[in-house]
C-alpha positions as CSV (number, residue, x, y, z in Angstrom):
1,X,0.0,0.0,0.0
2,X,3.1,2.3,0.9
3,X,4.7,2.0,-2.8
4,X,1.0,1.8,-4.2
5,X,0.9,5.7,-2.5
6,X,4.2,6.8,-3.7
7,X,3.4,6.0,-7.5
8,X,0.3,7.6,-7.4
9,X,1.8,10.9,-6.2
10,X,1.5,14.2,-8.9
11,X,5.0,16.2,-9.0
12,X,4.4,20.0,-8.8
13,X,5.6,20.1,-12.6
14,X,3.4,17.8,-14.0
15,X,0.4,19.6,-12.1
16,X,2.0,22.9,-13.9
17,X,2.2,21.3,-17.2
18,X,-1.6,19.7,-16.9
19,X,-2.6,22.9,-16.4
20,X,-0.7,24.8,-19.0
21,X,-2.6,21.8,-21.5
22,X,-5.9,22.7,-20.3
23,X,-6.0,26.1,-20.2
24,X,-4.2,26.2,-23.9
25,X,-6.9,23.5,-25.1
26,X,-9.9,26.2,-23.6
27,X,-8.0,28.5,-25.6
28,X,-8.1,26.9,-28.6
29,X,-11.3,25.7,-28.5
30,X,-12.4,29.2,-27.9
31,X,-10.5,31.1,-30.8
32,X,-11.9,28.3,-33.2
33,X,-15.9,29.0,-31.7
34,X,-14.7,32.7,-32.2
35,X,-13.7,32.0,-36.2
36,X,-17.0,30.0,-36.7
37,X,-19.1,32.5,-35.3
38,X,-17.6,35.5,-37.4
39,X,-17.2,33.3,-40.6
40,X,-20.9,32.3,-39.8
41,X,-21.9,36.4,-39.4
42,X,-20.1,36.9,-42.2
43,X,-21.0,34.9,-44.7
44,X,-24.7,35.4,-43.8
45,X,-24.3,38.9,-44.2
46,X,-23.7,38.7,-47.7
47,X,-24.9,35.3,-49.2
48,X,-24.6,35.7,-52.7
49,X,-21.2,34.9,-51.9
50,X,-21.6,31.6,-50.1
51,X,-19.6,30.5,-46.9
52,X,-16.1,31.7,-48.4
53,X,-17.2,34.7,-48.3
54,X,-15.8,35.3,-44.7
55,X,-12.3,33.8,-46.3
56,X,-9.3,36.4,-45.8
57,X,-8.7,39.2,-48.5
58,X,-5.4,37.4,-49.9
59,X,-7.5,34.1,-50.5
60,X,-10.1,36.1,-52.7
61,X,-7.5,37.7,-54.6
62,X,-5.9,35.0,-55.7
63,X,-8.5,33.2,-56.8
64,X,-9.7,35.8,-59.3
65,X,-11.4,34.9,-62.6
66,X,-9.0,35.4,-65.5
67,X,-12.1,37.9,-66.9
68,X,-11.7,40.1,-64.0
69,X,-8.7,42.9,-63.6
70,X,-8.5,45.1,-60.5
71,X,-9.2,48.7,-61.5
72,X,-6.7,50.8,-59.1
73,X,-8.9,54.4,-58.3
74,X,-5.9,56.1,-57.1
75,X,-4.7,55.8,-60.5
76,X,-6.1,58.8,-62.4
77,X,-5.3,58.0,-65.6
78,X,-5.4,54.6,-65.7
79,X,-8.7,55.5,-64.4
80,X,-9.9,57.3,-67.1
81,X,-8.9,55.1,-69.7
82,X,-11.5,52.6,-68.2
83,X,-14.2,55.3,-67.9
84,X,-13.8,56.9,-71.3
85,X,-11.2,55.1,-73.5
86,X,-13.8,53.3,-75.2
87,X,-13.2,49.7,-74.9
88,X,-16.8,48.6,-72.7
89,X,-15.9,47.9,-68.8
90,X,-18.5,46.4,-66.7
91,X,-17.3,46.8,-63.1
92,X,-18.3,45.6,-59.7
93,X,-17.8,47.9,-56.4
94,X,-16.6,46.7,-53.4
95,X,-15.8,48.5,-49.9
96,X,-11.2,48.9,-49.0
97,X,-12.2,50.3,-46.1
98,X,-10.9,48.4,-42.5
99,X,-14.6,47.9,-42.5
100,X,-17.3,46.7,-44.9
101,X,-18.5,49.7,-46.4
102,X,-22.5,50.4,-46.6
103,X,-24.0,47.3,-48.4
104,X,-20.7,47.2,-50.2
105,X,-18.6,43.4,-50.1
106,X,-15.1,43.4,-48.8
107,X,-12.6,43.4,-51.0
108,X,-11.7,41.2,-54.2
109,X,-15.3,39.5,-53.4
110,X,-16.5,38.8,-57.0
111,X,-20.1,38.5,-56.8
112,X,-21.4,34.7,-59.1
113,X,-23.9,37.0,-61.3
114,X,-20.9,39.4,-62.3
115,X,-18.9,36.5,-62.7
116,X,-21.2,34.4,-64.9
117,X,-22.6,37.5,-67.1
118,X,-19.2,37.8,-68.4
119,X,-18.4,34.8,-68.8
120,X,-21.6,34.5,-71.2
121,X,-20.7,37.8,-73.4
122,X,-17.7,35.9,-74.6
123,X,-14.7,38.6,-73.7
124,X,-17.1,41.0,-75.6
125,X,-17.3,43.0,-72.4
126,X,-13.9,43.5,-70.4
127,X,-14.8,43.1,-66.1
128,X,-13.0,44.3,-63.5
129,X,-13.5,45.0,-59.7
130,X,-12.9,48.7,-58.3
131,X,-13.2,50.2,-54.5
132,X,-15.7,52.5,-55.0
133,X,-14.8,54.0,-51.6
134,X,-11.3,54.7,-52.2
135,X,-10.8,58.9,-52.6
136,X,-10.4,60.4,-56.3
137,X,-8.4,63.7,-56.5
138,X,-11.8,65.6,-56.2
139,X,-11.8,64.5,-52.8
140,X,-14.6,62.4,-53.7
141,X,-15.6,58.7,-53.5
142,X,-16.2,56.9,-56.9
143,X,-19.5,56.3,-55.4
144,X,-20.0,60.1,-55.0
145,X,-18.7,61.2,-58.0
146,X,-20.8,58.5,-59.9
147,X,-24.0,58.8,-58.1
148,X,-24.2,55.0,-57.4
149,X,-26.8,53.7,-55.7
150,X,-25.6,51.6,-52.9
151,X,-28.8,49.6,-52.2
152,X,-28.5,48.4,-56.0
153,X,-26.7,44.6,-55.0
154,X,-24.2,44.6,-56.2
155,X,-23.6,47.6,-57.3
156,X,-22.7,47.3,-61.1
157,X,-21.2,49.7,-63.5
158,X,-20.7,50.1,-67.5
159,X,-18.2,52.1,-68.9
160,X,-19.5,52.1,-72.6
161,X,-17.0,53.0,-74.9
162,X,-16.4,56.7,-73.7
163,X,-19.9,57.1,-73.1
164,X,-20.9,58.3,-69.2
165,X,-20.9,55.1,-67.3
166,X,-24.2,54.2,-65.8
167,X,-25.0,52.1,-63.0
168,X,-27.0,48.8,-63.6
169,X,-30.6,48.9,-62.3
170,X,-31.2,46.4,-59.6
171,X,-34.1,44.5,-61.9
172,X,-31.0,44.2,-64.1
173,X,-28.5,43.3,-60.9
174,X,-30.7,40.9,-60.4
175,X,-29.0,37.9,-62.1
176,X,-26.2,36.7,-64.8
177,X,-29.4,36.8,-67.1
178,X,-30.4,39.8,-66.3
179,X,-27.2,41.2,-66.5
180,X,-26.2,40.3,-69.7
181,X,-29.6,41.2,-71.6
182,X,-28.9,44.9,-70.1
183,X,-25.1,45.0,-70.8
184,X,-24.7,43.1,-73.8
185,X,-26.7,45.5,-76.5
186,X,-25.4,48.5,-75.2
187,X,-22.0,47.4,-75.4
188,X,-22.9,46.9,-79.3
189,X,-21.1,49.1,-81.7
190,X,-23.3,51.4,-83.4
191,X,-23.8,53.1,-86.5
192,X,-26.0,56.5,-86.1
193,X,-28.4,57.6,-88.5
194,X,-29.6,61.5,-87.5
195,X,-32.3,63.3,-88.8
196,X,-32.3,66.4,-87.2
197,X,-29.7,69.4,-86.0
198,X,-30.4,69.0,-82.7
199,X,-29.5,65.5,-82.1
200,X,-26.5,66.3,-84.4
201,X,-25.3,69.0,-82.5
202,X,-25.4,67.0,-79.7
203,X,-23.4,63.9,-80.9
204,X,-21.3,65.6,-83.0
205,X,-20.7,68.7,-80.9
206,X,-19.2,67.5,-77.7
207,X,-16.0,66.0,-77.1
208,X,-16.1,62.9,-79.5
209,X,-14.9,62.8,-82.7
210,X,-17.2,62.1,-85.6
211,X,-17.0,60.1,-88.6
212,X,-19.2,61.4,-91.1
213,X,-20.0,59.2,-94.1
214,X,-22.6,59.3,-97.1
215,X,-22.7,55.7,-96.9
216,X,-26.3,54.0,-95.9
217,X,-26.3,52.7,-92.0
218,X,-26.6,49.2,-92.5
219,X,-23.4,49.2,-94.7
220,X,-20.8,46.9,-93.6
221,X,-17.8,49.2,-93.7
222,X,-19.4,51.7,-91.1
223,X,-20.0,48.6,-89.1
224,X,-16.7,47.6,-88.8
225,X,-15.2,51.1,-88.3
226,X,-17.6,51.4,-85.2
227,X,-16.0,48.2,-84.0
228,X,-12.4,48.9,-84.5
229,X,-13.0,52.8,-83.5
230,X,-15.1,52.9,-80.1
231,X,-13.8,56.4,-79.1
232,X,-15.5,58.3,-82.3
233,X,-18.9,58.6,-83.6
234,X,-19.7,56.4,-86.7
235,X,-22.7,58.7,-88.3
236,X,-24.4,57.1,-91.8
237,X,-25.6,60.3,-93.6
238,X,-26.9,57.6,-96.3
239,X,-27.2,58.3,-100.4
240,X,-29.5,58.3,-102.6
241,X,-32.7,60.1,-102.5
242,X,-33.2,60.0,-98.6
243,X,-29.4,61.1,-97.7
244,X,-28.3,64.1,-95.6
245,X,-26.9,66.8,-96.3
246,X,-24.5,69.0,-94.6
247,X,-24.2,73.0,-95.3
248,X,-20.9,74.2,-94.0
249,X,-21.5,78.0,-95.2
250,X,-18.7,77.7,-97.8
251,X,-17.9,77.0,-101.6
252,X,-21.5,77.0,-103.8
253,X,-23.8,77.1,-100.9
254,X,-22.9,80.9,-100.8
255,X,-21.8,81.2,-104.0
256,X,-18.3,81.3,-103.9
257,X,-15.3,79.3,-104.9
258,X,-13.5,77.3,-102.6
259,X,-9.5,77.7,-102.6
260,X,-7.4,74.8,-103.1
261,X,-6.5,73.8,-99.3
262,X,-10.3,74.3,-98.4
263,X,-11.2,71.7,-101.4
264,X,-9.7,69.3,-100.2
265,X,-12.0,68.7,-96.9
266,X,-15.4,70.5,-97.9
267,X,-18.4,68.4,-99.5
268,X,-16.8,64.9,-99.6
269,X,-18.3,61.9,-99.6
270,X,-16.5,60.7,-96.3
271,X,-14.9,63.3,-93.3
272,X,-13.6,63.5,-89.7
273,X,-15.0,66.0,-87.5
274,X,-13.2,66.2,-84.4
275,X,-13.2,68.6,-81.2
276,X,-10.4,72.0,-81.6
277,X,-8.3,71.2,-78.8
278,X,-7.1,74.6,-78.8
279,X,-10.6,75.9,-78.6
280,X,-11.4,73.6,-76.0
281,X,-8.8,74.7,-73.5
282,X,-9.3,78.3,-74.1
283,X,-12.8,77.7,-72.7
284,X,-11.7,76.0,-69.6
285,X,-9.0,78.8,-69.1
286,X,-12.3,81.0,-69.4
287,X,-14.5,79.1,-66.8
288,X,-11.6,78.7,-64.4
289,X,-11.3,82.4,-64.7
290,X,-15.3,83.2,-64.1
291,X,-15.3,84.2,-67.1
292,X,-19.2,82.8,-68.1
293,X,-19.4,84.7,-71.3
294,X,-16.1,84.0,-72.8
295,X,-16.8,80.0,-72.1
296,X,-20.7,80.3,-73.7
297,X,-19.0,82.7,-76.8
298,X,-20.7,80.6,-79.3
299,X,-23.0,78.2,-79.7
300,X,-21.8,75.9,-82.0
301,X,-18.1,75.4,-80.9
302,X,-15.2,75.4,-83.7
303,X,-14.4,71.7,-85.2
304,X,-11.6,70.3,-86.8
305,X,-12.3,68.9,-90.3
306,X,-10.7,66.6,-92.7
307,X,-12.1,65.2,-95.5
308,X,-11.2,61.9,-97.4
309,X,-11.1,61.1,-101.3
310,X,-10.1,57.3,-102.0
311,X,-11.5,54.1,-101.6
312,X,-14.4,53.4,-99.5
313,X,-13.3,50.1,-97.7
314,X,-12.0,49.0,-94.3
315,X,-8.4,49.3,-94.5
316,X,-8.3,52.7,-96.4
317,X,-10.7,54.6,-94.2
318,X,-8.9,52.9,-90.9
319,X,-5.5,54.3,-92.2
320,X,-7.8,57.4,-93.2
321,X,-9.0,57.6,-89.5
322,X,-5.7,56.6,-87.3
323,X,-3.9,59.6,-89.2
324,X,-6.5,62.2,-88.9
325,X,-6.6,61.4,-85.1
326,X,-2.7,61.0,-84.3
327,X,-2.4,64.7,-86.0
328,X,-5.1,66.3,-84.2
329,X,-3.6,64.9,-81.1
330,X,-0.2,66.8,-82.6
331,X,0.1,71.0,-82.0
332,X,2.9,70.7,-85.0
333,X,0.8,68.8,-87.3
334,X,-3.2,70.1,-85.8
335,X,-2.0,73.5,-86.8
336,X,0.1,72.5,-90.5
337,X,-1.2,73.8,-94.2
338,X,-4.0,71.8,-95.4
339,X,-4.0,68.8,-92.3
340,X,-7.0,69.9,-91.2
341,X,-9.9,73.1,-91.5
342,X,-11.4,74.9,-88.8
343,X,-15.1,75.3,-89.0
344,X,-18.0,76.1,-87.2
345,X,-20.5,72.6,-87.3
346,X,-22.5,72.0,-89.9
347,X,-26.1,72.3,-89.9
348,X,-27.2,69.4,-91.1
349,X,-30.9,68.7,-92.7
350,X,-32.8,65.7,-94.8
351,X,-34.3,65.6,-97.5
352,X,-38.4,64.0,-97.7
353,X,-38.4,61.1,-99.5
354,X,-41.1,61.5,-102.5
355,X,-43.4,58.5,-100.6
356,X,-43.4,60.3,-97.5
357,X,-45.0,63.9,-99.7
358,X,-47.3,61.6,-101.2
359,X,-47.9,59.4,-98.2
360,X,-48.7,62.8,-96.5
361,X,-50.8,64.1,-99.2
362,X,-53.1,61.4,-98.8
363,X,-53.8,61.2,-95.7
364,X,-54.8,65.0,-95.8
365,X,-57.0,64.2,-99.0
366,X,-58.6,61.4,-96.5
367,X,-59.6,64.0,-93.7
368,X,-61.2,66.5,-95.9
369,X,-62.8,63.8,-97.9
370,X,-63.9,62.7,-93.6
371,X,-64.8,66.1,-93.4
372,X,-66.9,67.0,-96.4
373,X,-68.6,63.6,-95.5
374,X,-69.5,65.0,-91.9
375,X,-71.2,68.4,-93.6
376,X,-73.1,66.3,-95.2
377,X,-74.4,64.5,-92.7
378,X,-74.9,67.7,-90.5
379,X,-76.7,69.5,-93.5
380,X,-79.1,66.4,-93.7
381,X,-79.7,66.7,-89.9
C-alpha cells in the first residue's frame, strides 16, 4: 500500500504542465468557436457569396477569374482610360475600407452573377472589380462622383465605350441573365443615323470625334469602323434620295469658290470632325477664370475637319481615321497647311423622300374627304 501511494503521487511540474494543456486547449477551443461565429456572421451577411465569403482578402484575390482585372482608383489616368477610353468595362464595387463599407462586399469579393454574365458575353465586355470607396483627387468617392446607388446589389457599373458610365438597375442586378440582356446590346457598336440638327449637335458637338460618311447605315464598312474605333462617332448620312446633307457656309452654298486647301475637306463623300483642342482649352481657361461669357462665346463650338477622297473600304478609311486622329492629337501637325480646316458645325438637314410627300398628301386628301362627308351628314340633320 506504501509503494502503491508513492506511485500515485503528482510532481508539482506535471500539475504545472496539466494545467498549462488545459488552459491552452480552452484556448483553442475558444478562438476556433470565435472563427466559426464570425465566418458564420459573415458569410450570412452577404450570401450571394456563399460561406467563403468570410475567407481572408489574400484568398479572394488569388483566386480571381482570368475575366476580371483590378481597377486601381488612385490611379487617375489609368482611371480614365476605363471610364472613357472606349473599350466597354463592366465593373463591380466593393468597400477597402478596414470595415465593410455600406452594403458594399469586402474586398476582391467577386459576386457569381458578375462573374457568370461575363463569362456569357464571350470577352465581348472586359470586367473588372474597383473600390468604390477609395478617394479620387476631387476629394470624392467613386460612389460620389458616380451617383451610385448603394442599395443596388451589387452595385454594377458600364463604362460604354467613352460614353458616361451608368449604373445597372437592380431589376437588371438581379442575375447573370439579367445582367447580360442589359449590358450586352449597349455594349454593341453602333452606327447613327440622325435626322435632325439638334440631335446632331449633340453627338457631334461635344467632345467625341465624328466620322461622317454618305454611306447607308446598314453598310458593312461603317460597321466595322464602329468596331475597330469605339472612341468616335460612326454617323451614316446615307445616299440616294433620302441622304443628308450637310451646309458648312462655304464654296456653292454661298456662292463662292473654294481655294485649293479648303477643297480638299469640304463636300466629300466621307470626313472626320473632331473637337479644336485649342478651342477647348481656351474655354476651360475661361471658366476657371469666371469668365461665363467667354466660355458660352458661341453656340456651336469650332471643329476640326478633314475630308477623305479614296477608296471606301475597311483598311483605307482605318489608315484614313488613325492619321486624322494622331495629327489632331499633334500641336505641330493640328495646326500645319491643309491637315485639317477649322469650322464652325454644320447644320445638317434631310431631304423627304417622295413616298413620305405623297404618303402625306393622302392622308390630308382622306380628312377632308372625312370632313366633307361629316357636312353632309350635318346639313341632312
Amino acid at each position: 500500500p506504501l509503494a502503491s501511494s508513492a506511485s500515485a503521487t503528482v510532481s508539482p511540474a506535471e500539475l504545472r504542465m496539466g494545467c498549462c494543456g488545459y488552459i491552452f486547449n480552452a484556448i483553442a477551443v475558444g478562438l476556433i468557436a470565435y472563427a466559426a461565429h464570425y465566418g458564420y456572421k459573415e458569410a450570412s451577411s452577404k450570401p450571394d457569396y456563399g460561406p467563403a465569403y468570410a475567407l481572408p482578402d489574400w484568398w479572394w484575390k488569388a483566386r480571381l477569374p482570368d475575366s476580371v482585372s483590378l481597377i486601381d482608383a488612385s490611379d487617375a489616368e489609368g482611371l480614365k482610360k476605363v471610364l472613357f477610353g472606349g473599350d466597354p468595362w463592366l465593373l463591380q464595387c466593393y468597400s477597402g475600407l478596414p470595415f465593410a463599407g455600406q452594403h458594399l462586399p469586402r474586398p476582391y469579393r467577386v459576386h457569381p452573377a458578375f462573374k457568370d454574365a461575363l463569362g456569357s458575353m464571350g470577352g465581348g465586355v472586359r470586367g473588372g472589380l474597383i473600390d468604390c470607396e477609395a478617394r479620387l483627387p476631387s476629394n470624392k468617392s467613386v460612389v460620389q462622383k458616380l451617383g451610385l446607388v448603394r442599395r443596388t446589389q451589387p452595385i454594377l457599373v458600364l463604362a460604354n465605350g467613352g460614353a458616361a458610365p451608368k449604373q445597372l438597375p437592380s431589376s437588371a442586378a438581379a442575375s447573370a441573365q439579367a445582367i447580360s440582356a442589359w449590358v450586352a446590346p449597349k455594349a454593341e457598336p453602333r452606327v447613327l443615323s440622325i435626322g435632325t440638327q439638334k440631335t446632331f449637335a449633340a453627338t457631334c458637338g461635344g467632345k467625341r470625334p465624328c466620322l461622317l460618311a454618305h454611306l447607308d447605315a446598314d453598310s458593312g464598312v461603317l460597321e466595322a469602323l464602329s468596331r475597330r474605333f469605339r472612341t468616335l462617332e460612326v454617323v451614316s448620312l446615307g445616299e440616294g434620295a433620302g441622304a443628308a446633307s450637310l451646309a458648312w457656309g462655304r464654296g456653292e452654298e454661298i456662292g463662292e469658290t473654294l481655294e485649293e486647301d479648303e477643297a480638299r475637306h469640304f463636300g466629300k463623300r466621307v470626313s472626320l470632325l473632331l473637337p479644336d483642342p485649342d478651342d477647348l482649352a481656351e474655354r476651360v481657361a475661361a471658366k476657371k477664370a469666371g469668365n461665363q461669357k467667354a466660355a458660352r462665346r458661341a453656340a456651336n463650338p469650332p471643329r476640326l475637319l478633314r475630308g477623305y477622297v479614296g477608296d471606301e473600304d475597311v483598311p483605307s478609311l482605318s489608315a484614313f481615321v488613325q492619321e486624322a486622329l494622331r495629327d489632331a492629337g499633334s500641336a505641330v501637325r493640328r495646326d500645319g497647311t491643309d491637315a485639317f480646316m477649322r469650322t464652325p458645325l454644320p447644320t445638317l438637314s434631310r431631304k423627304k423622300r417622295a413616298g413620305d410627300g405623297a404618303g402625306k398628301a393622302g392622308k390630308g386628301e382622306g380628312k377632308a374627304g372625312k370632313a366633307g362627308k361629316a357636312g353632309k351628314a350635318g346639313k341632312a340633320g
